[in-house]
Every structure is written in structure tokens, then in C-alpha cells.
N, C-alpha and C positions, 0 to 999 in steps of 0.2 A: 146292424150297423146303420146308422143315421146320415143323411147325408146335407149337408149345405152347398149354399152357392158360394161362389167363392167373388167377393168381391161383389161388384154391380154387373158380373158379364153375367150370361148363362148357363156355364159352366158346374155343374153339380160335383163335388167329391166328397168321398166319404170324412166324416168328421176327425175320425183318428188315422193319420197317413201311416205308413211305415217309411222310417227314415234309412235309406241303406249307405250311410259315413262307413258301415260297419265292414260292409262287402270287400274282399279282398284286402281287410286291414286289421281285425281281429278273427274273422272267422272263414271259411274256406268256400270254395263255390257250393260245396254239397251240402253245408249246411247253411247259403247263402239261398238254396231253391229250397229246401225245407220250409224253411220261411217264408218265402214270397207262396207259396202253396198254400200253408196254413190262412195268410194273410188273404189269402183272394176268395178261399173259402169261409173265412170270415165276413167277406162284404168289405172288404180293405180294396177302395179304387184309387187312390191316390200313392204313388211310389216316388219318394224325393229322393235325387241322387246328385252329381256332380262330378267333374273328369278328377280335380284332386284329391277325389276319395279313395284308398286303398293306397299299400306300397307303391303301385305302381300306377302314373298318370294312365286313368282311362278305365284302371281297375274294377271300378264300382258298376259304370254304365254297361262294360262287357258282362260283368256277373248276371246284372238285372235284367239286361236283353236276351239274355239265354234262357234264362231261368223264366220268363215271360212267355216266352216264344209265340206257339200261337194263340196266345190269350191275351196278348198284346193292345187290341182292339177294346178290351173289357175294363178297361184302365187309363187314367190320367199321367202322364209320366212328366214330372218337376226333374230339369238339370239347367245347371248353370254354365254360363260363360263369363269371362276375363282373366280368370285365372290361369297364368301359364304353368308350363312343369316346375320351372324355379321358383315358382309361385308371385312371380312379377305379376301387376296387374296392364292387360292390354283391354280397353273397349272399343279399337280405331274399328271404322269399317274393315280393312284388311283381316285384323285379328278374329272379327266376330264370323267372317265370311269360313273363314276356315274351322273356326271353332265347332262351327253347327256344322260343319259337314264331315268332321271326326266325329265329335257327338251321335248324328246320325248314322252312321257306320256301324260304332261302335254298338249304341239299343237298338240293331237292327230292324230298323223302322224307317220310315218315309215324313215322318210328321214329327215332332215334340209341342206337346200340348200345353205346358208352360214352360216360359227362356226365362230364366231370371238373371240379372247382371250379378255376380258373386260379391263381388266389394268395386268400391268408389275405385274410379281412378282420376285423377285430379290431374291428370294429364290431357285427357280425352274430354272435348267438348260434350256435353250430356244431347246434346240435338244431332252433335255424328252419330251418338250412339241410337238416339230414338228413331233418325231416317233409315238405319241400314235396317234395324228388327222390324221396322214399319214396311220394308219392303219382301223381309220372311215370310210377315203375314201373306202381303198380297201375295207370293210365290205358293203357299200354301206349305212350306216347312213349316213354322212355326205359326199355332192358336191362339197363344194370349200372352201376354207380356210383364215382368215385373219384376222386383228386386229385394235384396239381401242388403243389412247392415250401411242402410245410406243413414243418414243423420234425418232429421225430417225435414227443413230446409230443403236438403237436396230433395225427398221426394215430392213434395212441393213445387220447386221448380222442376223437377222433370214433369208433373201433371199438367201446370200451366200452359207450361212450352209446348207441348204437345198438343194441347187443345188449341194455341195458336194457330200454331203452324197446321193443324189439321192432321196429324199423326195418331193413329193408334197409340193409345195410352195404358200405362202401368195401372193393372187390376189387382196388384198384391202383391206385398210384400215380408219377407219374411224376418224375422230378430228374435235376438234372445228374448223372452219372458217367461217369467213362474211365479210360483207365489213368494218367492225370497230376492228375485231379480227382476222389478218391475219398473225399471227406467221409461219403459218402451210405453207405460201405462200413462205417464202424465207428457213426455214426449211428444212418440211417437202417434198414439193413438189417435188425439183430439184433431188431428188434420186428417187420416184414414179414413172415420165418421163423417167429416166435413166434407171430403172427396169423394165416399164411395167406394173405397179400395178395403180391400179382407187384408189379415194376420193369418198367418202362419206362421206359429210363434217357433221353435226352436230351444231345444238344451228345458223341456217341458218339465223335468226333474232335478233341474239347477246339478247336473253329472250323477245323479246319485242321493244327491242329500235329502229329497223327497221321498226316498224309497222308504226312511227311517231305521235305516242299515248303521249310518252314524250317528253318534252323540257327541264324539269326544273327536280329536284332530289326531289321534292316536289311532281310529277306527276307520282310515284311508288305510287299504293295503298297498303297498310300494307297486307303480305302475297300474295302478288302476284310473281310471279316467277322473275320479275327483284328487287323487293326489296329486297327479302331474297338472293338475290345473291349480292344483294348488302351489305345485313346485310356480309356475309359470305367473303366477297373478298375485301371491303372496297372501296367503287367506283371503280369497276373495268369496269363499262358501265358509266355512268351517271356524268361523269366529264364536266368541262366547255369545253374542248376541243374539247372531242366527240362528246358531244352535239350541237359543231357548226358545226363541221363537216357532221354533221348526217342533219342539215340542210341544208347545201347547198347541199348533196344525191337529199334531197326532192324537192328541188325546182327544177334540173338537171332534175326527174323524171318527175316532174309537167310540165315543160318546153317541156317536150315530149311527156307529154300528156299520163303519167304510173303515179302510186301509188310508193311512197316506197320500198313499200313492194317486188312489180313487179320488181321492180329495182336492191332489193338487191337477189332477188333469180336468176333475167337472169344472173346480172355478175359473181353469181357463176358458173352456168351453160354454162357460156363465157370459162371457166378457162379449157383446155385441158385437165390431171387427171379427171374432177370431174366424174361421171357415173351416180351419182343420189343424190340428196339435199334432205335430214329426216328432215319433218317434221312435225312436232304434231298439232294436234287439238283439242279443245275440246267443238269444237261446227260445227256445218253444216254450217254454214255462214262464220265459218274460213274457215274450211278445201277446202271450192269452193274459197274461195280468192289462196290458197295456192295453191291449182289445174290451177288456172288458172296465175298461177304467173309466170311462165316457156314460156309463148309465144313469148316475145320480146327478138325478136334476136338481142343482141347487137351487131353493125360495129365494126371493127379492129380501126376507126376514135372517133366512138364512145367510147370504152374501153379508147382510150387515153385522152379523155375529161375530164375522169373521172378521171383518175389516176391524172389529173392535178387541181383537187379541192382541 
């Protein structure tokens, strides 16, 4: 397993994270340590989670911190704050204060190595929120700082402000991208580069549609994670377009003798920002596809082939 820095700190983690949305929401704690096992034996040092992950608020973080235990130490642990149970967003000092100290409770631990803010809240000054996680650091709870699904604007101004005021600054941020969802590319990216700050992209399979599992909008099984995004977003994957595009991906891959799948996670891994590509599993025979997805180094010749389908 390879590992990068993440952002401009010094911070190393491994290239392919494992994302556990999945812990206490599809799959059960026994086969939530399964996984984290497999994953650590793998060279998997990075583990993203979040308190809204699992039926139940806090679900995901308890899984993870059990399943970790004493090997805790050997590892990067990504969880987020703002998110309440009703899924309200709170960033006030108050909120944060309490947040990391369920949090911590919860991944039985003394530290969390990166806080990410989960979603904007346009309620809460963005300098409340960067003096109270500026003061985690110094307390030594929390190592390094950074956010989820801001517009780039905002993270923009959270990096100036910060540099202002003299505050610990956001080293990365996390958003959707893939090779069929790449907003985050002409966006988000071009001020990341400009700052310094890594990607950690998210949903690295656009739910499925990368796997090469679908062709057709027929080929969503009911309650699967690309149908219900589809119920929710209104073909937002599985249009005729994508879908032909997503073919000629495959055959480009095939052609070369990789998977899909291989394909869509190197060219993220291609893309300078990125530090490490989250992704979920929820089974052993995903999660070693997903481990081993990361090895094909795309050419600069190559990249351009691609961009030309």
C-alpha cells in the first residue's frame, strides 16, 4: 500500500482509505472487524467515519473504536462534526465542544487525527468555528483540520481567515468525485493546488456505476445504494449518456488489461490534490478489489486517452 501526504502538513496516510458509512448500517459489527483486519493487514492507515453513520447516531465510530482497539495507534482516524442526530447542522463553539468529546468516547481514544466540519452551516460564523478546533489542537485532542462538501468560496475563505487571524488551517478536504462526477475537478480543485490543501474524494465509484455492474437503469436492484440515489436525485448516475460513457471507461480498461473499477480509482489517484480515495466495503471480496485498485499507474499519454473518450 502506498502512502501520501495529505495535503501540505506532514501527515502520511495510506493512498486507499477504507470508508466505514457502512458500519452499523449495512453490515454488523462482526463483519465490521472483519474488515478493519483485513484493511490493516493490507497497509490501510487511514479509516473515515462520522457520528451520522449507522442506524444509530454514533454507530459507525463505536464499531471502529472496538474493532481498532489496540492498534489504534497504527492508524489515521477521519470523523466529522456538525452534524446533529436530526441531522440539523450545528458548528457553534458549544456544539463542537461537545461533539469531540462524544466522538472521543465513542473511538476510544484520547486524540482524533483529522476533525472535518461535515456540511456548511450558514448559521455559524466560519472564524467561531476555526477558533474553537484551533484551540483542540492546542489542547492536543484533535491533529489536523479540515472539511466536507463546502463550495470552494467557502473554503477559500475559511483558509484566508485563518491565515489572518493566525489559526490553524484546513489541510483537506473532502467531496464527491469520479470519473462521471467531476464538478469538484474544475471547481473545487484549482484553489486546493493554489492553497496546498489534499482531496479526499468520496462516493470514488459514483455508488456503483464504476463497478460495471450496470448498463441499463433497469440494472439498479431495488434498495441498493445507486437506486435509492437514484430514487433521490432523479438519474443523477444512470442516464443514457453516462452509461455510454461509462462504457467506453470499460472497454479503455479492458483494453489494458484493468477492471473498471482499477481504472476509476488510478485516475483519481492520477489527479495531483488527491492523498487518499474512501472507500466502503461491505464485503471481503470488495474491499481486496478496492485495495488492489490503486496499483495502475496511469502515463501522462495515458490520462490524455482518457480525457479524449
Amino acid at each position: 500500500m502506498h502512502t501520501r501526504t495529505l495535503g501540505n502538513s506532514g501527515l502520511r496516510v495510506s493512498s486507499i482509505g477504507m470508508g466505514c458509512n457502512n458500519f452499523g448500517l449495512t453490515i454488523d459489527a462482526q463483519l465490521s472487524q472483519q474488515l478493519v483486519d483485513c484493511a490493516l493487514d493490507a497497509g490501510v492507515t487511514l479509516f473515515d467515519t462520522a457520528p451520522v453513520y449507522g442506524t444509530e447516531f454514533g454507530a459507525s465510530e463505536k464499531i471502529l473504536g472496538a474493532a481498532l482497539g489496540s492498534r489504534r495507534s497504527q492508524v489515521s482516524i477521519v470523523t466529522k462534526f456538525g452534524m446533529q442526530p436530526d441531522y440539523g447542522r450545528n458548528c457553534s463553539r458549544s456544539a463542537i465542544l461537545n461533539d469531540v468529546e462524544s466522538s472521543l468516547s465513542r473511538l476510544q481514544t484520547d486524540y482524533i487525527d483529522v476533525y472535518l466540519l461535515h456540511w456548511p452551516d450558514l448559521s455559524t460564523s466560519i472564524e467561531e468555528t476555526l477558533r474553537v478546533l484551533d484551540d483542540l489542537i492546542s489542547a492536543g485532542k484533535v491533529r489536523y483540520i479540515g472539511c466536507c462538501n463546502l463550495p470552494a468560496w467557502q473554503v477559500v475563505e475559511a483558509k484566508l481567515l485563518a491565515r489572518q487571524a493566525g489559526l490553524h488551517e484546513f489541510v483537506v478536504t473532502q467531496d464527491e468525485y469520479s470519473m462521471v462526477s467531476t464538478a469538484a475537478q474544475h471547481k473545487l480543485i484549482p484553489p486546493l493546488e493554489k492553497y496546498g490543501m489534499g482531496l479526499m474524494p468520496y462516493s470514488p465509484l459514483a455508488n456503483g456505476l464504476l463497478t460495471g455492474k450496470y448498463t441499463s437503469q433497469s440494472d439498479a436492484p431495488a434498495g441498493s445504494r445507486l437506486a435509492n440515489n437514484l430514487w433521490n436525485t432523479g438519474d443523477k448516475y444512470l442516464t443514457p449518456e453516462k452509461l455510454a460513457y461509462v462504457q467506453k471507461l470499460s472497454d479503455y480498461a479492458q483494453d489494458h488489461n484493468h477492471t473498471l473499477l482499477e481504472l476509476a480509482v488510478s485516475w483519481l489517484l492520477a489527479q495531483p490534490v488527491v492523498c487518499s480515495v474512501i472507500a466502503g466495503s461491505t464485503k471481503l471480496e470488495q474491499l481486496q478489489q478496492n485495495l488492489n485498485a490503486g496499483d495502475w499507474t496511469l502515463s501522462a499519454e495515458q490520462m490524455q486517452e482518457i480525457a479524449s473518450l
